[in-house]
BAGU-905645 format. One line per field, with one value per residue (C-alpha): residue number from 1; chain; y negated, x negated, z negated. Coordinates in nm, 2 decimals, padded with zeros to 4 digits. Each point is the difference from the previous one (the first is absolute). Layout:
BEGIN
pos: c(NUM/...)
unit: c(A/...)
y: c(Y/...)
x: c(X/...)
z: c(Z/...)
This chain:
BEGIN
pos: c(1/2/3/4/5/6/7/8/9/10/11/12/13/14/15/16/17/18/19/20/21/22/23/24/25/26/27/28/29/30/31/32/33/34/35/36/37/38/39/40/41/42/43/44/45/46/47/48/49/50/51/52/53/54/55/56/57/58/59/60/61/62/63/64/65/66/67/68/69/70/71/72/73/74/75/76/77/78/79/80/81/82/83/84/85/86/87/88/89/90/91/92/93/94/95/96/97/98/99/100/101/102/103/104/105/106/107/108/109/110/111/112/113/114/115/116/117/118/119/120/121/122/123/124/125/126/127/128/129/130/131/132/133/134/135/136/137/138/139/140/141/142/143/144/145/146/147/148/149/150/151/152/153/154/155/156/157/158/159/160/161/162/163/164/165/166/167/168/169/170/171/172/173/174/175/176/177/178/179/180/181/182/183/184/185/186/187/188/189/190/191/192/193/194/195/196/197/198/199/200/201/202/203/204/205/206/207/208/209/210/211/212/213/214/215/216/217)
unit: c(A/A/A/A/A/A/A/A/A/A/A/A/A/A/A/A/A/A/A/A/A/A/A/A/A/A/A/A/A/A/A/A/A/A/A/A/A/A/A/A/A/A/A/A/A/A/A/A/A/A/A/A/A/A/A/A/A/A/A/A/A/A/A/A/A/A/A/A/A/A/A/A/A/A/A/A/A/A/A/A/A/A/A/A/A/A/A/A/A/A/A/A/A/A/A/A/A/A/A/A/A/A/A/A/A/A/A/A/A/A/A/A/A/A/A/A/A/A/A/A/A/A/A/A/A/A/A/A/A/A/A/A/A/A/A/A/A/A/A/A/A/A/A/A/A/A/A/A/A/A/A/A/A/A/A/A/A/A/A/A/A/A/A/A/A/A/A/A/A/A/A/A/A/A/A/A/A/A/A/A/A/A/A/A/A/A/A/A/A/A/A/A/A/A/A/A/A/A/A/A/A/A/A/A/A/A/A/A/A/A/A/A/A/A/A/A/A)
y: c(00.02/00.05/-00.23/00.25/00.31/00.14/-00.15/00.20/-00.15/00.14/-00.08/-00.11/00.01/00.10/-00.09/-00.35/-00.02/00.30/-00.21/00.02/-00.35/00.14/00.30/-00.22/-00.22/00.33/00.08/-00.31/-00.05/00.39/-00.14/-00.01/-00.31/-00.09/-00.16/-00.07/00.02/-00.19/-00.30/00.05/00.03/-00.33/-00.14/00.12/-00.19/-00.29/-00.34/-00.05/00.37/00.14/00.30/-00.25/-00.15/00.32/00.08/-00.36/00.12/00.31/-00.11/-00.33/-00.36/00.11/00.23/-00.36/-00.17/-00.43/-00.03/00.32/00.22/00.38/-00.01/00.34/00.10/-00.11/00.25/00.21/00.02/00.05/00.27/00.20/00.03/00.13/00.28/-00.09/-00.40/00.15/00.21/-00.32/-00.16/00.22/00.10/-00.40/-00.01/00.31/-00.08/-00.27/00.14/00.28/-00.22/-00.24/00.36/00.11/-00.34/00.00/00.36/-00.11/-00.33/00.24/00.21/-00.26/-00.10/00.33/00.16/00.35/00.12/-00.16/00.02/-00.09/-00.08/-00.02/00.08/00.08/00.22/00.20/-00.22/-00.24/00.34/-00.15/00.36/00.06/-00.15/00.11/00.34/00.03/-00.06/-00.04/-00.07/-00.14/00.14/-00.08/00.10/-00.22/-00.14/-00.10/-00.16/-00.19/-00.16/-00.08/-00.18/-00.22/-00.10/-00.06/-00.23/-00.15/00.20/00.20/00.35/00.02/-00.21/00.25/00.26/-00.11/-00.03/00.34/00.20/-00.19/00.20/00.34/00.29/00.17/00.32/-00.18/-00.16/00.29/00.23/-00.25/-00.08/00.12/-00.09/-00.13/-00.18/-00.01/-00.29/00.08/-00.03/-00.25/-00.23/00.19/00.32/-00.16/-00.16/00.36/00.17/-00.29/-00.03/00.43/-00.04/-00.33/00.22/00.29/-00.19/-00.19/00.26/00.18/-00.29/00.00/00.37/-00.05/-00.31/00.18/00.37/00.20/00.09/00.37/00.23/00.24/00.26)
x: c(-01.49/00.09/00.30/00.13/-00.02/00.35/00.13/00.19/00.07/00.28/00.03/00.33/00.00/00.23/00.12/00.11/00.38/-00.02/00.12/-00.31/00.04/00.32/-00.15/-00.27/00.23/00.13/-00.33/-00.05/00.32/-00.13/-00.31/-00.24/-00.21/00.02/-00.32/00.21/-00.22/00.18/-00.04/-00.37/-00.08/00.21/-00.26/-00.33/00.09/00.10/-00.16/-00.33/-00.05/-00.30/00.21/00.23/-00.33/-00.11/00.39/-00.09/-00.31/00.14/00.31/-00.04/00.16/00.24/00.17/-00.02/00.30/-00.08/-00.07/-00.28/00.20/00.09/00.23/00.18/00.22/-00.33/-00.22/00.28/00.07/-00.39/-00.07/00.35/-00.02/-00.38/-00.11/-00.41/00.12/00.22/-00.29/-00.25/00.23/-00.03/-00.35/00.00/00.25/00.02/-00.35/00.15/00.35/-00.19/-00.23/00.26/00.25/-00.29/-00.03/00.40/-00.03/-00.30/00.25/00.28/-00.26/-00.08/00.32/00.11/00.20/-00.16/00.27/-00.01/00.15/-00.12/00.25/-00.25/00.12/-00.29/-00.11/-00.21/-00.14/-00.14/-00.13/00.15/00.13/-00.36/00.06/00.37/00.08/00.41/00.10/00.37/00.10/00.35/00.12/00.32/00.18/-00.17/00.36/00.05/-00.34/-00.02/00.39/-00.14/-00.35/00.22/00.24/-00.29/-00.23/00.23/-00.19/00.05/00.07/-00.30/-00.18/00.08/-00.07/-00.38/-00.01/00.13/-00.20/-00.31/00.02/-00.10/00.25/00.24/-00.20/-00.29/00.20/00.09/-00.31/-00.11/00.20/00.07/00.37/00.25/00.30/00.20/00.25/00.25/00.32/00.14/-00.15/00.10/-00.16/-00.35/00.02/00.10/-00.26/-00.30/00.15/-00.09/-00.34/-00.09/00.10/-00.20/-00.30/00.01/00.06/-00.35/-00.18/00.10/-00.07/-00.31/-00.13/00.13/-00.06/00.20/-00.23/-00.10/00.08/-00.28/00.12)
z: c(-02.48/00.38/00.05/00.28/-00.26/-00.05/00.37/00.25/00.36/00.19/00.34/00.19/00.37/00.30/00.32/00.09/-00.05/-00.25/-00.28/-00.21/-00.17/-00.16/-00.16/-00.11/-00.19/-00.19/-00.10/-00.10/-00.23/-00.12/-00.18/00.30/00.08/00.37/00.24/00.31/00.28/00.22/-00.22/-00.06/00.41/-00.01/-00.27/00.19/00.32/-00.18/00.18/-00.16/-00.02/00.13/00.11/00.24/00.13/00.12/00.16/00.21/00.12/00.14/00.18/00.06/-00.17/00.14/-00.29/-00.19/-00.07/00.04/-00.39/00.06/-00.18/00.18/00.26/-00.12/00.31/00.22/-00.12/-00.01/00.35/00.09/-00.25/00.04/00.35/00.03/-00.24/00.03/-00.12/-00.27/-00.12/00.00/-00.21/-00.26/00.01/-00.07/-00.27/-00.19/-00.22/-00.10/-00.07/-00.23/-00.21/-00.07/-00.07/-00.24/-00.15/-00.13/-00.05/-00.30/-00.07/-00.10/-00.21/-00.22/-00.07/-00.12/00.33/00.09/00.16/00.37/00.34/00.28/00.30/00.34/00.33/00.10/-00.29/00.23/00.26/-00.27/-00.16/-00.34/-00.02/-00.14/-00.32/-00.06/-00.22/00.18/00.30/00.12/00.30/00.11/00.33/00.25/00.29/00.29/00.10/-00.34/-00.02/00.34/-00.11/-00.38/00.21/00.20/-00.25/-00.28/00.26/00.27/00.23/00.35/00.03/00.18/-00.26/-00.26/00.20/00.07/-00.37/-00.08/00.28/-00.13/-00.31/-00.11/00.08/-00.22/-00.03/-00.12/-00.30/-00.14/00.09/-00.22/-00.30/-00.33/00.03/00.29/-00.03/00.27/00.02/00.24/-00.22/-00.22/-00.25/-00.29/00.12/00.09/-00.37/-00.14/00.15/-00.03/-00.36/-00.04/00.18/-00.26/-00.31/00.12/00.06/-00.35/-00.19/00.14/-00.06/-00.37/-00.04/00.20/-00.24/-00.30/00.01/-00.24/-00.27/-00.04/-00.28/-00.07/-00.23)
């Protein structure tokens, strides 16, 4: 029996600052299993990791921290100032990102949890939109987003707004997405409305696994 039979991906992405990691924890107290991307892209450039060797090559020891592990805000200042660097980088580590994405994906499988979300900022650019059936996207007013950058990473305003401009534009997201959640407001409206969305997607996943038997008369 196919261990993925029965499994629907939904995909969570946005713009940096949006608040994604929020709704992601509603979805996940809602039933849904989470793969944080984040945390996986962490894994894959892990020292040791082939992934990390090829990062080296590319830009230099330099990106290497004294112990050989990555040298985050290094890298970060080469590939967030220069578009062609930033788009090296992932042609490196997005294979990587995706197998190891797929491999969890199988993990969770197997242990019984169809029902998965998958929080990626880079949904699209990693093309792991291909193997997601929803997409949501979390969206914010840029002010908003730049003030919520600074304060989550000790960073510049300039910093964060490398990191922000460096992303897909609004339009995009929700030219492609199946639902938007905007999270301009308060906590308890992002939770009310992520809360909605969670519901909604659950409940078509149960009708969609178990069809409503026909009645021929």
């Amino acid at each position: 029996m196919n261990s993925l039979e029965g499994v629907m991906v939904v995909g969570l992405t946005g713009q940096t600052g949006a608040g994604k990691s929020t709704v992601s924890g509603i979805f996940e107290a809602n039933g849904f299993a989470v793969i944080n991307a984040d945390l996986v892209a962490r894994k894959v450039v892990e020292k040791g990791n082939p992934c990390l060797g090829e990062i080296a090559d590319f830009y230099g020891s330099g990106i290497l921290c004294a112990d050989g592990t990555l040298d985050r805000k290094a890298l970060a200042d080469i590939v967030f100032t220069d578009k062609a660097k930033l788009e090296m980088l992932n042609t490196i580590i997005y294979p990587y990102i995706t197998g190891e994405i797929l491999r969890q994906i199988r993990q969770l499988s197997e242990n019984g949890r169809k029902l998965i979300l998958l929080d990626a900022p880079t949904l699209f650019e990693s093309r792991a939109d291909d193997f997601c059936e929803i997409i949501i996207s979390v969206l914010a007013d840029p002010e908003l987003r730049e003030e919520r950058i600074i304060r989550r990473d000790g960073i510049t305003s300039e910093q964060a707004l490398n990191r922000m401009s460096s992303q897909l534009d609004e339009k995009f997201f929700r030219t492609h997405s199946d639902y938007i959640i905007r999270n301009n407001g308060s906590l308890e409206a992002v939770t009310e409305i992520s809360k909605e969305v969670s519901d909604k997607i659950r409940d078509y996943y149960h009708k969609k696994i178990n069809p409503p038997l026909s009645v021929s008369g």
